[in-house]
C-alpha positions, 0 to 999 in steps of 0.5 A: 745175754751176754756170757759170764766170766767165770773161771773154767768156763769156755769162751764165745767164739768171735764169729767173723769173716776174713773182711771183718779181720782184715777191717780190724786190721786197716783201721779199728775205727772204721771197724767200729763203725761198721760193725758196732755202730748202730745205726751205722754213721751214714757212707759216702756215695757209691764208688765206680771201682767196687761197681765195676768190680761186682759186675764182672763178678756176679757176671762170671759167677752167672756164666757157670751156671749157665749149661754147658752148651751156653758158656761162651764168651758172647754168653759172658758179654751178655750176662756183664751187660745186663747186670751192669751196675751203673753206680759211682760213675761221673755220668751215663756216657762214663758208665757205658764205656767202662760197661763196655771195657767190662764186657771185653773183660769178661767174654776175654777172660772166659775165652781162656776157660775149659767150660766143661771143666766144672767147678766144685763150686762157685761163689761157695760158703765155706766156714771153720772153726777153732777154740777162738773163731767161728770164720766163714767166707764166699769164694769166687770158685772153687777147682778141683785140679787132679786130687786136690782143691785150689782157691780161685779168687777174681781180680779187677783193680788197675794194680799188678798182682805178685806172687806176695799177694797170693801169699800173704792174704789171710783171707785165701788161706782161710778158704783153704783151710776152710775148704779142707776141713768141708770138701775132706780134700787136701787144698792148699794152692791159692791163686789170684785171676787178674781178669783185665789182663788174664794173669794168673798169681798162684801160691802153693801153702803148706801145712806150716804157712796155713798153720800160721795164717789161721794163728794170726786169724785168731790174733786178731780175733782175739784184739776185736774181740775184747774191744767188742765186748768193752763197746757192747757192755757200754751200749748195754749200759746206755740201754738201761737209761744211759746218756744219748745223742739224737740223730735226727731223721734216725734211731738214737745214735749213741756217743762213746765216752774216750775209754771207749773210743780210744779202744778204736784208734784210727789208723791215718794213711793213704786208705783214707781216700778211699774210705766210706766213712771219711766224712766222719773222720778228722784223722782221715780226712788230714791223712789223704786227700778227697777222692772222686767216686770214679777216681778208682777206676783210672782214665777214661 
């Protein structure tokens, strides 16, 4: 049921995560079609870089759960090896070698790695909340160094990493914050493990930058949130005998009338590439060029 807006009474907090955020923020229409849509406009074909980049995560993640004894980099080959997501590659002969690059990746960057230096957690759920949002995360691990927490976020795209980054994501103060409030343990260090090259981008926050971050977190919840609640109480409506558009072979999609679609703007720019809805989108697809689903991945 959907709340009253009575004067006095509390509002529902907008339950998100930092993606969903930070989705708002990079273009409210593909938002729109991810999060409210339903069913949600068909995506485009698998892409090889978020393949690649699953594989060495789930790979690394696997590899401290392996005993102590057992966490070597041959172990960390192995497990890239036979979870290896072969998806959005141009052909078999392309997803091997790129299997094979991962596979270097990984075993070379746990070759750095103290394996009895156990983390607080891996691939670890941390939530918060506030008077406004319901925010809750997966983190790739989550150290202990001395009396304090640090974020450690996994990295494996082609471009260099600053210490900007680390700095300016919304999504690792989150966990900090987050981290704080569950663990009853001060964290403020955040860092960014390029895992191709082994670098380290670290940011130590204070309780002012923190501060900030979660204020704009809210910000943002707070724009979402009122275009979600335009958008639900007109699918509501359309549920009680509204116009529909068949979407054949599929659940009835609904079609939003332009006050509704112009809460959603689109925001034109060179993401668009690399979009899983461009297909549905003029304004993207005029803004940037098509790209290859093994573009992401760079030469061979």
């Amino acid at each position: 049921m959907e709340q009253l807006g009575l004067d006095g009474m509390p509002r529902r907090l907008y339950t998100c995560t930092p993606s969903r955020l930070n989705s708002w923020l990079d273009c409210a229409r593909r938002y729109r079609f991810t999060y409210l849509d339903r069913p949600a406009p068909p995506k485009g074909p698998a892409w090889a870089h978020n393949s690649l980049g699953a594989s060495v995560h789930n790979a690394l993640a696997a590899w401290w759960r392996e005993p102590y004894e057992r966490r070597t980099p041959l172990m960390a080959a192995i497990l890239l090896t036979n979870g290896w997501i072969g998806e959005g590659f141009r052909d078999a002969g392309q997803s091997a070698l790129w299997r094979d690059r991962a596979r270097d990746m990984v075993s070379g960057y746990v070759s750095t790695l103290d394996p009895s230096d156990e983390p607080i957690g891996v691939e670890r759920v941390v939530a918060t909340r506030t008077a406004v949002i319901a925010v809750s995360g997966r983190v790739d691990r989550l150290d202990r160094r001395g009396d304090e927490l640090v974020v450690v976020d996994y990295k494996t795209g082609r471009r260099p990493l600053t210490t900007e980054d680390a700095r300016s994501s919304i999504a690792l103060a989150i966990y900090a914050i987050a981290a704080t409030r569950m663990m009853h343990r001060t964290c403020r260090r955040v860092e960014l493990h390029h895992v191709p090259t082994g670098a380290v981008i670290e940011w130590e926050h204070t309780d002012e930058s923190l501060g900030r971050h979660l204020r704009r977190a809210e910000e943002i919840a707070q724009e979402a949130a009122a275009a979600d609640d335009a958008y639900r109480g007109w699918a509501g409506g359309q549920g009680r005998g509204g116009r529909r558009t068949a979407d054949r072979g599929a659940a009835a999609a609904k079609t939003p009338p332009p006050e509704i679609d112009e809460l959603f703007p689109p925001r034109p720019g060179p993401l668009c590439s690399w979009c899983d809805f461009r297909r549905h989108c003029a304004e993207g697809q005029a803004a940037a060029p098509e790209r290859l689903p093994w573009d992401g991945i760079g030469d061979d």
